[in-house]
CHARMM internal coordinates of N, CA and C (Angstrom, degrees):
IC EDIT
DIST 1 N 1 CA 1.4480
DIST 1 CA 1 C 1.5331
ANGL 1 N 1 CA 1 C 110.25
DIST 1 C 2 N 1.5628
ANGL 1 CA 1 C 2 N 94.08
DIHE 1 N 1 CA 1 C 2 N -34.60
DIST 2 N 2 CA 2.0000
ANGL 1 C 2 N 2 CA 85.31
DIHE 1 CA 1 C 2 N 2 CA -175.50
DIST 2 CA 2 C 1.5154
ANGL 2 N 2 CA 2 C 115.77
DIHE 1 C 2 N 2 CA 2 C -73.57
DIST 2 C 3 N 1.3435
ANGL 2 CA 2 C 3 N 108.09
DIHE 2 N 2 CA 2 C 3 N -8.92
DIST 3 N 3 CA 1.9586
ANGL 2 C 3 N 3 CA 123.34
DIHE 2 CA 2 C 3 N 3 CA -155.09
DIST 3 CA 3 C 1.9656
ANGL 3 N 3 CA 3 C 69.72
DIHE 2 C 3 N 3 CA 3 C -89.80
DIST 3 C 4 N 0.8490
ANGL 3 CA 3 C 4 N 112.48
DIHE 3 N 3 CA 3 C 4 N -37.13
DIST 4 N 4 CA 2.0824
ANGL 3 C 4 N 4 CA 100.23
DIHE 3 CA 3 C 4 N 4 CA -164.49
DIST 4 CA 4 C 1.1299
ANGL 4 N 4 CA 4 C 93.63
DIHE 3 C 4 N 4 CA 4 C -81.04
DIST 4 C 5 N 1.0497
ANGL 4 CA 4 C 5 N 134.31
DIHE 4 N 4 CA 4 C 5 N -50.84
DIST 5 N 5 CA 1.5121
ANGL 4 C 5 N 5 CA 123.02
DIHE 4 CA 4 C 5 N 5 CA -154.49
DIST 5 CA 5 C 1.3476
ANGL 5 N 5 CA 5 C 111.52
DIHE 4 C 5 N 5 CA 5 C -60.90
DIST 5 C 6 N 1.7813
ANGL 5 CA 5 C 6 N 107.67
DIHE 5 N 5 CA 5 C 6 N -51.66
DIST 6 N 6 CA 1.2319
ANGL 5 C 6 N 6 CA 117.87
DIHE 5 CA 5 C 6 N 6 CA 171.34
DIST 6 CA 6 C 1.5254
ANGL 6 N 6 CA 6 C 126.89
DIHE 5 C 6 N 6 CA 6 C -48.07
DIST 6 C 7 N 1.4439
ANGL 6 CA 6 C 7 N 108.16
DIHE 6 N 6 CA 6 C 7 N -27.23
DIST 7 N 7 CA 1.8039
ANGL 6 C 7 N 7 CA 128.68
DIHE 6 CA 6 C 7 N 7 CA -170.93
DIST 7 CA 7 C 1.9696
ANGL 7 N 7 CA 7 C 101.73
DIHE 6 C 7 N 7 CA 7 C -67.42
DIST 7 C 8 N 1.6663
ANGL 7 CA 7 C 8 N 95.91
DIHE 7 N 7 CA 7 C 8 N -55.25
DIST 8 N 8 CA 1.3835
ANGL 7 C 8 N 8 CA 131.19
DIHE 7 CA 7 C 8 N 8 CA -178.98
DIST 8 CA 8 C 1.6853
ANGL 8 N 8 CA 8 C 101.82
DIHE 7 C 8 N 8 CA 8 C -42.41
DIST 8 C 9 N 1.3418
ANGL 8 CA 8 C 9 N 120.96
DIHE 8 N 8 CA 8 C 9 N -63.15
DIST 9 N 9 CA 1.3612
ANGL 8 C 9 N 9 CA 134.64
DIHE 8 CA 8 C 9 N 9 CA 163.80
DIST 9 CA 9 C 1.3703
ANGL 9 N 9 CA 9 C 117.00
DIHE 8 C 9 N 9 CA 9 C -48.25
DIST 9 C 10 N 1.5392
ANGL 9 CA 9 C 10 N 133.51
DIHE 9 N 9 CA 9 C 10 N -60.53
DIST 10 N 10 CA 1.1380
ANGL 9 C 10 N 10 CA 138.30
DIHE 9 CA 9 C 10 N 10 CA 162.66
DIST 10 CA 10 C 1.7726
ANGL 10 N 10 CA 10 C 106.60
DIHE 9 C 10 N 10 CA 10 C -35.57
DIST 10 C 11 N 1.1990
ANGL 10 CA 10 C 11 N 103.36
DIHE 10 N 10 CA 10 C 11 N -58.45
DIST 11 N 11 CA 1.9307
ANGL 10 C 11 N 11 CA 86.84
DIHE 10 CA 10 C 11 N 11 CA -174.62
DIST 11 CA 11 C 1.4314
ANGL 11 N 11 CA 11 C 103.67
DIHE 10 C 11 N 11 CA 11 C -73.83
DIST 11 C 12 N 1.3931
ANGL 11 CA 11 C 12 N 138.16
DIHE 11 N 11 CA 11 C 12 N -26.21
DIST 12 N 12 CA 1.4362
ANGL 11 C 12 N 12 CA 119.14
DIHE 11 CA 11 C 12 N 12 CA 170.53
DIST 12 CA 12 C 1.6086
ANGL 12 N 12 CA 12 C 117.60
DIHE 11 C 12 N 12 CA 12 C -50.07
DIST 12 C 13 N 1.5621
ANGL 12 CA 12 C 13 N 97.93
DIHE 12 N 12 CA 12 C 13 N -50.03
DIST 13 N 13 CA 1.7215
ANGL 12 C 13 N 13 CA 76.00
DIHE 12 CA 12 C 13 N 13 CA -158.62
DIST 13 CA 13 C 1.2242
ANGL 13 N 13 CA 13 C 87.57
DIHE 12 C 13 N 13 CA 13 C -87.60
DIST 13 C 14 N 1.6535
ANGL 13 CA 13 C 14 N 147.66
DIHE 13 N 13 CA 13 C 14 N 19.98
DIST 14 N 14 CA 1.4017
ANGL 13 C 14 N 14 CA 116.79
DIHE 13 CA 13 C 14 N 14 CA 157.29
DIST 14 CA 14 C 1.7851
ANGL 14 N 14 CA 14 C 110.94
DIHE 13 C 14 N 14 CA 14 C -79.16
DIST 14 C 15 N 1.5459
ANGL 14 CA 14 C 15 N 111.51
DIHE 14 N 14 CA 14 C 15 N -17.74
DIST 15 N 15 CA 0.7120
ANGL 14 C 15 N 15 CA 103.70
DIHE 14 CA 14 C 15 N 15 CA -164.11
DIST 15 CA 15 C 2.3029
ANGL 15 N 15 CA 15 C 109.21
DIHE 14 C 15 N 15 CA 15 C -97.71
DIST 15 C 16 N 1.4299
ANGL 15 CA 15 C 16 N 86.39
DIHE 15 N 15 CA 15 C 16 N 13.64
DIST 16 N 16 CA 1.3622
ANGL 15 C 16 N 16 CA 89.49
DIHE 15 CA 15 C 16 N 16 CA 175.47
DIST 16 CA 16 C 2.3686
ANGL 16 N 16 CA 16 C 91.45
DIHE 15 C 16 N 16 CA 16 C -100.72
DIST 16 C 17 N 0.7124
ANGL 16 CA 16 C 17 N 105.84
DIHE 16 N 16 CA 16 C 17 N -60.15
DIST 17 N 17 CA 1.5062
ANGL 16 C 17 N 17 CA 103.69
DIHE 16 CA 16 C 17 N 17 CA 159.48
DIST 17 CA 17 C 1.3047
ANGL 17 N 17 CA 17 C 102.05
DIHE 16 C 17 N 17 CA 17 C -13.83
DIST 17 C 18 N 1.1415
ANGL 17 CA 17 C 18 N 121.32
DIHE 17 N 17 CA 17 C 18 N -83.63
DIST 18 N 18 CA 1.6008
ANGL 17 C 18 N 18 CA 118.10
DIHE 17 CA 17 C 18 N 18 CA 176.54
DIST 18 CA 18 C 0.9682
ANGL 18 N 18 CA 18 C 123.00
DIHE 17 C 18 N 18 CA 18 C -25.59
DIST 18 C 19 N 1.3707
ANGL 18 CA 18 C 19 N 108.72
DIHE 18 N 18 CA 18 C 19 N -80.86
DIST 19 N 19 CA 1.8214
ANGL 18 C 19 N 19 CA 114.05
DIHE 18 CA 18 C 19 N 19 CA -179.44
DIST 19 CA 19 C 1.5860
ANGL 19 N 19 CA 19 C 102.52
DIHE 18 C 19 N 19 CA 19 C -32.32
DIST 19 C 20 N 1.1398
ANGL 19 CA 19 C 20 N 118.03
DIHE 19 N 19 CA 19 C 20 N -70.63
DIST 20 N 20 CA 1.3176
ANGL 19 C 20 N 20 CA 145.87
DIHE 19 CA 19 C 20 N 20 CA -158.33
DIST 20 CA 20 C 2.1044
ANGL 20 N 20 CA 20 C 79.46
DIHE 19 C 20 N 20 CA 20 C -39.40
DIST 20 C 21 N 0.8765
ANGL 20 CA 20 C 21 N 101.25
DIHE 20 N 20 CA 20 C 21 N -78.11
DIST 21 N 21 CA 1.5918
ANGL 20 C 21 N 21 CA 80.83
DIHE 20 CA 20 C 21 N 21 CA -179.37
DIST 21 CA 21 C 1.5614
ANGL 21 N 21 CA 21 C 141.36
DIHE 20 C 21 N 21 CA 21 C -61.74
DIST 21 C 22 N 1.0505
ANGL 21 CA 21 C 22 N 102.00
DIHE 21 N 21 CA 21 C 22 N -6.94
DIST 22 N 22 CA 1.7342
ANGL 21 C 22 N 22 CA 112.29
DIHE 21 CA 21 C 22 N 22 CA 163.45
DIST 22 CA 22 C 1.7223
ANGL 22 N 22 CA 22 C 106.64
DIHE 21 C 22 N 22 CA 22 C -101.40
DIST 22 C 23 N 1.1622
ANGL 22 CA 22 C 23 N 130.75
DIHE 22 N 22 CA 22 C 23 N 45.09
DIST 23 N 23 CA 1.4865
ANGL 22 C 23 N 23 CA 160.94
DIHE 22 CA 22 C 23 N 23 CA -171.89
DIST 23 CA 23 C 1.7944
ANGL 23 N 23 CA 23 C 92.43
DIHE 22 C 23 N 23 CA 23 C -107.78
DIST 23 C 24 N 1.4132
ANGL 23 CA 23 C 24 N 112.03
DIHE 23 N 23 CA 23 C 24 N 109.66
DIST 24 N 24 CA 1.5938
ANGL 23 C 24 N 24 CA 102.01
DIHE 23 CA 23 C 24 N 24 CA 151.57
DIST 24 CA 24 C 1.2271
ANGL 24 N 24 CA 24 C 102.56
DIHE 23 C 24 N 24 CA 24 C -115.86
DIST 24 C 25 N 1.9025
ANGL 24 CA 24 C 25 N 114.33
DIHE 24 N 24 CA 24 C 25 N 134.98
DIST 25 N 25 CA 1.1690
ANGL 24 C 25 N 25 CA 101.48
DIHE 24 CA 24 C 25 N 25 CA -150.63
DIST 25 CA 25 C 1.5689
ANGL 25 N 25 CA 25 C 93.37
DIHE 24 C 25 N 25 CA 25 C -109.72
DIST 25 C 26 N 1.0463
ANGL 25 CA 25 C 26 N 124.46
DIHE 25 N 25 CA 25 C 26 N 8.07
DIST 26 N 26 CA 1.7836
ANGL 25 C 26 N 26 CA 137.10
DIHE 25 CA 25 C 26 N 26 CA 154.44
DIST 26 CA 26 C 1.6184
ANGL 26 N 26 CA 26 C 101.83
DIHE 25 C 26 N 26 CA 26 C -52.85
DIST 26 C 27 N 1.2770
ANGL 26 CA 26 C 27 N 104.02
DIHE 26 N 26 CA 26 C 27 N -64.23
DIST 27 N 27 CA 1.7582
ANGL 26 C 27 N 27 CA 98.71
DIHE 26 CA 26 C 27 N 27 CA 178.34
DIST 27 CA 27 C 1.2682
ANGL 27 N 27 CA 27 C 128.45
DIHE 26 C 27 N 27 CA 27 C -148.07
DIST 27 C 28 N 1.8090
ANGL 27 CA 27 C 28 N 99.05
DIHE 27 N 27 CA 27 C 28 N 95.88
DIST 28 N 28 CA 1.3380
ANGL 27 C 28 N 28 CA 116.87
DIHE 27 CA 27 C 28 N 28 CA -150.56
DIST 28 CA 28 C 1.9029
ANGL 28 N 28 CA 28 C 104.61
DIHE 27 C 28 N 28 CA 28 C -72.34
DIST 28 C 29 N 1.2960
ANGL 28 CA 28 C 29 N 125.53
DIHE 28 N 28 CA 28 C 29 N -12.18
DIST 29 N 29 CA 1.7433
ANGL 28 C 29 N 29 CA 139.23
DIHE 28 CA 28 C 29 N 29 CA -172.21
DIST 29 CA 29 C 1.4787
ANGL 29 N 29 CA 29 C 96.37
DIHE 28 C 29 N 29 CA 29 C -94.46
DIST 29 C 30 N 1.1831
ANGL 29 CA 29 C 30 N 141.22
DIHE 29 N 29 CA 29 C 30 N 20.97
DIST 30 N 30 CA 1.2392
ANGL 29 C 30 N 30 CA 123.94
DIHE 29 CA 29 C 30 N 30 CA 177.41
DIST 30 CA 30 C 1.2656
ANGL 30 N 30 CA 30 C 110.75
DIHE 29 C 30 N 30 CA 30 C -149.52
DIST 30 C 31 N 1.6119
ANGL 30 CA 30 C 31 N 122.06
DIHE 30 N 30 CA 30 C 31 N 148.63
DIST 31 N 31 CA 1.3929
ANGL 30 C 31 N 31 CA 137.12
DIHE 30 CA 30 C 31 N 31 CA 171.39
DIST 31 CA 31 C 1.5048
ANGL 31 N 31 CA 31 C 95.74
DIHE 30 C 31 N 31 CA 31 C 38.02
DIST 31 C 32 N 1.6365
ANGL 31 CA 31 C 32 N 108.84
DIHE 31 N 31 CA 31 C 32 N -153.42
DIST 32 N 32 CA 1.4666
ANGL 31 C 32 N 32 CA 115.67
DIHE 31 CA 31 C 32 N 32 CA -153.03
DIST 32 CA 32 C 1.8079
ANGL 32 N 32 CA 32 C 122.74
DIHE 31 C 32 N 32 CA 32 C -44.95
DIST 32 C 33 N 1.2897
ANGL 32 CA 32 C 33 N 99.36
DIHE 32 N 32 CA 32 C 33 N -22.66
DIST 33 N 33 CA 1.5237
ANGL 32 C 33 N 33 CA 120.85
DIHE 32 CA 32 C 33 N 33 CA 176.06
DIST 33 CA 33 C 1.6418
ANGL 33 N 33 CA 33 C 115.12
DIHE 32 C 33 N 33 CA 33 C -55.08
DIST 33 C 34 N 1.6727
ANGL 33 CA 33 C 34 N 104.14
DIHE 33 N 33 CA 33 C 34 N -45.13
DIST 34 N 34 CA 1.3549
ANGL 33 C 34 N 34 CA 95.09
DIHE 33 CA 33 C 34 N 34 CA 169.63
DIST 34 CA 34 C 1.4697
ANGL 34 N 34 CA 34 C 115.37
DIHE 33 C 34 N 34 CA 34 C -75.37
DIST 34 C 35 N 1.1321
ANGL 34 CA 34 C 35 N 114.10
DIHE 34 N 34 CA 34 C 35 N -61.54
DIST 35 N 35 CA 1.2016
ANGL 34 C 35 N 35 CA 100.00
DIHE 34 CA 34 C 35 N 35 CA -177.28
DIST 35 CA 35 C 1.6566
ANGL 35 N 35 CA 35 C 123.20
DIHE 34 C 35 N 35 CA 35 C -52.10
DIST 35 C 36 N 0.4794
ANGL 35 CA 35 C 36 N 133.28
DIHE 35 N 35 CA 35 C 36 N -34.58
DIST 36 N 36 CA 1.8800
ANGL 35 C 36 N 36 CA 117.04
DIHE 35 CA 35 C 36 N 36 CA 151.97
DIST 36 CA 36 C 0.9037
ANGL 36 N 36 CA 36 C 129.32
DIHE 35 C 36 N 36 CA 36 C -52.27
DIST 36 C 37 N 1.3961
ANGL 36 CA 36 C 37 N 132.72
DIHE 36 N 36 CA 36 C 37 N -36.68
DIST 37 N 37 CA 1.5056
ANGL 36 C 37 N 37 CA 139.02
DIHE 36 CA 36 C 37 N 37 CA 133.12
DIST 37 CA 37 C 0.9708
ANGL 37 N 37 CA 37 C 97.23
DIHE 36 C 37 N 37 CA 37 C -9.49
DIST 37 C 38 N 1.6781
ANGL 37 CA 37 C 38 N 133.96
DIHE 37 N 37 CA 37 C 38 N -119.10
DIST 38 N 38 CA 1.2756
ANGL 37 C 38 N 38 CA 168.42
DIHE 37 CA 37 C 38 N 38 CA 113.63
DIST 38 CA 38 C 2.1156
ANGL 38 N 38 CA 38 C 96.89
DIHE 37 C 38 N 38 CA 38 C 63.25
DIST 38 C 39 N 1.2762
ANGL 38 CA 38 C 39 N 83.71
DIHE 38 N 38 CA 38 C 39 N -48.05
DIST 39 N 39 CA 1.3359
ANGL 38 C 39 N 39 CA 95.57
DIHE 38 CA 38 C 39 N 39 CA 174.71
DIST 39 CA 39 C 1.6396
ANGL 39 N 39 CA 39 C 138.78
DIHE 38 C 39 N 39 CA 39 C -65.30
DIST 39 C 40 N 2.0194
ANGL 39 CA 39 C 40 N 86.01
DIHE 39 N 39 CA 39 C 40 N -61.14
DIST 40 N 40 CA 1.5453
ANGL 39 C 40 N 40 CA 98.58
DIHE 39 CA 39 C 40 N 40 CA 149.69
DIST 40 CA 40 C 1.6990
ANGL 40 N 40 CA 40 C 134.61
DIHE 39 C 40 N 40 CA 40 C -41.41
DIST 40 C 41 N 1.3355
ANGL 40 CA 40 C 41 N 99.98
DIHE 40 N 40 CA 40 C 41 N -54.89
DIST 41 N 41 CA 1.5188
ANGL 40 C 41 N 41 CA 104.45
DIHE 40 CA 40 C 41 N 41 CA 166.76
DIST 41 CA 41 C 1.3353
ANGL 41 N 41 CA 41 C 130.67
DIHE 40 C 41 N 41 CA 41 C -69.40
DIST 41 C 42 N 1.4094
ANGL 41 CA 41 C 42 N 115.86
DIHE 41 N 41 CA 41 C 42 N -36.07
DIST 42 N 42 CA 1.6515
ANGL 41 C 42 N 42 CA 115.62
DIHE 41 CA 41 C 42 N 42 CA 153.54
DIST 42 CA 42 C 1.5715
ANGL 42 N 42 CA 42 C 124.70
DIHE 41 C 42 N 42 CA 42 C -42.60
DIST 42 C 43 N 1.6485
ANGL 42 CA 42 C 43 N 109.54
DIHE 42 N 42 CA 42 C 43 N -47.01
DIST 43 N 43 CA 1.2710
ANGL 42 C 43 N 43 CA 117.91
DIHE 42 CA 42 C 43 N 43 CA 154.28
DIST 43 CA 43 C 1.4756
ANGL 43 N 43 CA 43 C 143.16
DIHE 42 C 43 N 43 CA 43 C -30.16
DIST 43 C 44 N 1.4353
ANGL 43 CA 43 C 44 N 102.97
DIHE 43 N 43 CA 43 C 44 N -67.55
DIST 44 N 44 CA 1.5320
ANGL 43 C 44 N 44 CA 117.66
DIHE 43 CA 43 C 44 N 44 CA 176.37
DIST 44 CA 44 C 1.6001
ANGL 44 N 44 CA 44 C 108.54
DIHE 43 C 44 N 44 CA 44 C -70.45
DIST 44 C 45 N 1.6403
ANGL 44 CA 44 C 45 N 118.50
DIHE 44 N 44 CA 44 C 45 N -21.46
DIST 45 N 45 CA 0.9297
ANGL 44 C 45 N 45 CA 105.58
DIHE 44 CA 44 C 45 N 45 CA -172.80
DIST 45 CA 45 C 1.7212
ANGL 45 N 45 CA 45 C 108.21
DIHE 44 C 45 N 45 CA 45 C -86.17
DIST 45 C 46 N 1.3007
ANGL 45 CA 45 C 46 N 114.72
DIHE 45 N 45 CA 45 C 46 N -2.65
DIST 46 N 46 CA 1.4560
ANGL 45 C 46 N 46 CA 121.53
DIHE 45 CA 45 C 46 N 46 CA -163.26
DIST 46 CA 46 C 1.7340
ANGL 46 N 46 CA 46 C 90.79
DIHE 45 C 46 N 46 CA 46 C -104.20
DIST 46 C 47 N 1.1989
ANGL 46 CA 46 C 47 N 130.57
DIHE 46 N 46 CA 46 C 47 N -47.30
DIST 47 N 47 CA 1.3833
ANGL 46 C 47 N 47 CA 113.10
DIHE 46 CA 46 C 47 N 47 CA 160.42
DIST 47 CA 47 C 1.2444
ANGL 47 N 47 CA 47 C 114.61
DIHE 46 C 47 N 47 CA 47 C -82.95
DIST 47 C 48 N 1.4987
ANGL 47 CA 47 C 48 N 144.01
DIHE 47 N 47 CA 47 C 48 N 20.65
DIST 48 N 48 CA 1.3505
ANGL 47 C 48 N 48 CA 129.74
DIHE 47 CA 47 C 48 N 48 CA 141.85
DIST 48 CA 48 C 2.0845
ANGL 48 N 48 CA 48 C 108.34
DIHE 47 C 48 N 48 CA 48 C -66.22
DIST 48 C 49 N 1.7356
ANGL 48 CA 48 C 49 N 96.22
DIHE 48 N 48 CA 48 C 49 N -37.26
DIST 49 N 49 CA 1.9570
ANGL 48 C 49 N 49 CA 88.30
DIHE 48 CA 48 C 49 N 49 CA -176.38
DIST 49 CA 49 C 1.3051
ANGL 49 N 49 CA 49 C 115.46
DIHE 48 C 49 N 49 CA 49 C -83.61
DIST 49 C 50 N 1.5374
ANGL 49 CA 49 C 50 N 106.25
DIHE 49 N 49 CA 49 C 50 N -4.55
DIST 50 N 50 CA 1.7067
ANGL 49 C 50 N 50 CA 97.00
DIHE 49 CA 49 C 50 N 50 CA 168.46
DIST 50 CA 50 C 0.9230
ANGL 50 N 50 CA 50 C 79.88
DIHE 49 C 50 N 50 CA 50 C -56.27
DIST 50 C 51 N 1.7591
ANGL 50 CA 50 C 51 N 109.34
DIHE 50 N 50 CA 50 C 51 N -98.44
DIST 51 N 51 CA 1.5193
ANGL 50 C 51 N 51 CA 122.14
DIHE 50 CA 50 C 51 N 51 CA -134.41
DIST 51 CA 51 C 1.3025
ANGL 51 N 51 CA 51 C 126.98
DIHE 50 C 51 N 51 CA 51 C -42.84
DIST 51 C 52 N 1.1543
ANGL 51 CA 51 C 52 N 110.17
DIHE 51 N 51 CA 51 C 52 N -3.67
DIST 52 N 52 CA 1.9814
ANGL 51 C 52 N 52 CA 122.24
DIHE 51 CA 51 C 52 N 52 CA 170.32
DIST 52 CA 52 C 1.5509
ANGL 52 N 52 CA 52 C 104.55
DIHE 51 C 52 N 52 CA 52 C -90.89
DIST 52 C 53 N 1.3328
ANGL 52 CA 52 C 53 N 107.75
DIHE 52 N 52 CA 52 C 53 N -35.00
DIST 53 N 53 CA 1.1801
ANGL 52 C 53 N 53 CA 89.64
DIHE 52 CA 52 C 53 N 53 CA 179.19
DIST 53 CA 53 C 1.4751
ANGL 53 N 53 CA 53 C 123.26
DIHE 52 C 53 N 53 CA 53 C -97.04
DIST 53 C 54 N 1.5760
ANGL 53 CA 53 C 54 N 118.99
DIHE 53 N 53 CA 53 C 54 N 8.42
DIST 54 N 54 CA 1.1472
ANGL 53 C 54 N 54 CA 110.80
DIHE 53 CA 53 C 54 N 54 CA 162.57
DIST 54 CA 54 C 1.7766
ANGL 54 N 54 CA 54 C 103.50
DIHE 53 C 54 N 54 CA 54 C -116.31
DIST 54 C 55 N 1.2055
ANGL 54 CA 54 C 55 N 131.39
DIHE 54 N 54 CA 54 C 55 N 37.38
DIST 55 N 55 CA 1.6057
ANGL 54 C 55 N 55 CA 141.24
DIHE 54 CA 54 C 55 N 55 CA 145.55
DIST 55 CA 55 C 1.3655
ANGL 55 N 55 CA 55 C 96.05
DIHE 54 C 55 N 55 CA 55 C -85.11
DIST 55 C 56 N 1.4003
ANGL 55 CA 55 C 56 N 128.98
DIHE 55 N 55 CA 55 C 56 N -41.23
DIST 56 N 56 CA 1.6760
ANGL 55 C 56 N 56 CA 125.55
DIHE 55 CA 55 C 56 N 56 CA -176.56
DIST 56 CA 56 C 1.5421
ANGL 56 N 56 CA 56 C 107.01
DIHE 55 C 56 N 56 CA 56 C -85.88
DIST 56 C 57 N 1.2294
ANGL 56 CA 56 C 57 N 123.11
DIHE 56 N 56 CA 56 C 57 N 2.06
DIST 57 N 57 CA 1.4978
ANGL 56 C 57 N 57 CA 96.38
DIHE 56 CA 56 C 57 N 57 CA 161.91
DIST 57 CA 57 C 1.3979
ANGL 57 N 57 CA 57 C 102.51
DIHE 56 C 57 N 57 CA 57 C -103.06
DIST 57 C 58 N 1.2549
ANGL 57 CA 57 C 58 N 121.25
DIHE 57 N 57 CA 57 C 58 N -29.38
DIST 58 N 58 CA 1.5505
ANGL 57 C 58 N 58 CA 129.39
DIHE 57 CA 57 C 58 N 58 CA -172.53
DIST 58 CA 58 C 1.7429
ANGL 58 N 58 CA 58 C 111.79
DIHE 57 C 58 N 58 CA 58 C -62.72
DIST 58 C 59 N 1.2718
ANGL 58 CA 58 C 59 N 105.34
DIHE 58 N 58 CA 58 C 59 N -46.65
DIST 59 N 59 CA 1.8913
ANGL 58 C 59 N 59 CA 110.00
DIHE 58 CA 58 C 59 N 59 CA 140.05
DIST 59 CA 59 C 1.2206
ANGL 59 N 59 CA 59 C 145.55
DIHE 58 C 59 N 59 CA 59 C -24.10
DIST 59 C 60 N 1.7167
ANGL 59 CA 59 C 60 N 78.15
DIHE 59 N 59 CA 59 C 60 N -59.47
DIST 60 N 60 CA 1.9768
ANGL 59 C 60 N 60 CA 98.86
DIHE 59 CA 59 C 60 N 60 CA 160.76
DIST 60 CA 60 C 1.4826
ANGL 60 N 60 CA 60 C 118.88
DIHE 59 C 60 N 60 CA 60 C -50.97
DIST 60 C 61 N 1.4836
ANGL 60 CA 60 C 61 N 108.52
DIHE 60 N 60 CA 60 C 61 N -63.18
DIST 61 N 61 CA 1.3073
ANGL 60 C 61 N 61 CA 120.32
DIHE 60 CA 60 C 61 N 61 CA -173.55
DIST 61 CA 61 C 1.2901
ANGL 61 N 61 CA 61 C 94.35
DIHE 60 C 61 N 61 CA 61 C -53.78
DIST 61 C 62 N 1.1156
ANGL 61 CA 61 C 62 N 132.78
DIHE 61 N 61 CA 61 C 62 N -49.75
DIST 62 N 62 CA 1.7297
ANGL 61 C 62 N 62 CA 109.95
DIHE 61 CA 61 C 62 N 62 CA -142.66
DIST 62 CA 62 C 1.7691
ANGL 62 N 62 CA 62 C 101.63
DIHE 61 C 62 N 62 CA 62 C -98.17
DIST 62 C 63 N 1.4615
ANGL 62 CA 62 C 63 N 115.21
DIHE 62 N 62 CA 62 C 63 N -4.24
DIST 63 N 63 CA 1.5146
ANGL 62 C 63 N 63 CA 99.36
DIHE 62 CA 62 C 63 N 63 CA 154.71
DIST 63 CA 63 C 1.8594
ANGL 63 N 63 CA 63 C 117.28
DIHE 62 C 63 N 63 CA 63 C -100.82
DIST 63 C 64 N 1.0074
ANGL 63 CA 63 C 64 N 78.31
DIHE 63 N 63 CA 63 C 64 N 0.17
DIST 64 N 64 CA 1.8655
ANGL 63 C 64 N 64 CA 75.26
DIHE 63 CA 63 C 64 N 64 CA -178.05
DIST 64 CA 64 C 2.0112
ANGL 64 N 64 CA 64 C 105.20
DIHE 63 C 64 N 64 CA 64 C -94.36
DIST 64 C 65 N 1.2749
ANGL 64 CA 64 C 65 N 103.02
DIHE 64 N 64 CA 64 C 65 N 17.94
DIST 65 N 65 CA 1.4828
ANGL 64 C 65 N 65 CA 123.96
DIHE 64 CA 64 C 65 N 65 CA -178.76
DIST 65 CA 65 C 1.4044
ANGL 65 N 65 CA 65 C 103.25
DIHE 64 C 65 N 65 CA 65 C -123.33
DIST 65 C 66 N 1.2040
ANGL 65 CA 65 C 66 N 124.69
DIHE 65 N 65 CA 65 C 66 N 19.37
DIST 66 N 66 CA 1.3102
ANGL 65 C 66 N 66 CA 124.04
DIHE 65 CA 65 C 66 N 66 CA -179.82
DIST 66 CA 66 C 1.0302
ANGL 66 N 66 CA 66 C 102.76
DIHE 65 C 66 N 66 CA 66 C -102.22
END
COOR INIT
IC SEED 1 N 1 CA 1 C
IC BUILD
């Protein structure tokens, strides 16, 4: 489970990298710009719930070891 989670993270932020280059930063509200936007932040927000959700299993483990 930890080898995925970590994998899961790896394609986010490659895939915020991406966006990040289809970014025109003249005019970030329009055509392809937003949507990479849109993207970027979908991103960070999808490796912000890994990593919460693997602090809550790592939690798990260490009271269910009590």
């Amino acid at each position: 489970m930890k080898f995925f989670i970590y994998t899961l993270i790896a394609i986010a932020i490659a895939l915020i990298a991406f966006n990040v280059t289809l970014l025109d930063f003249d005019n970030l509200l329009a055509g392809n710009s937003l949507v990479a936007l849109i993207g970027i932040i979908a991103s960070m927000c999808a490796v912000c719930i890994l990593l919460i959700f693997r602090m809550a299993k790592t939690i798990e483990e260490k009271t269910r070891n009590l």
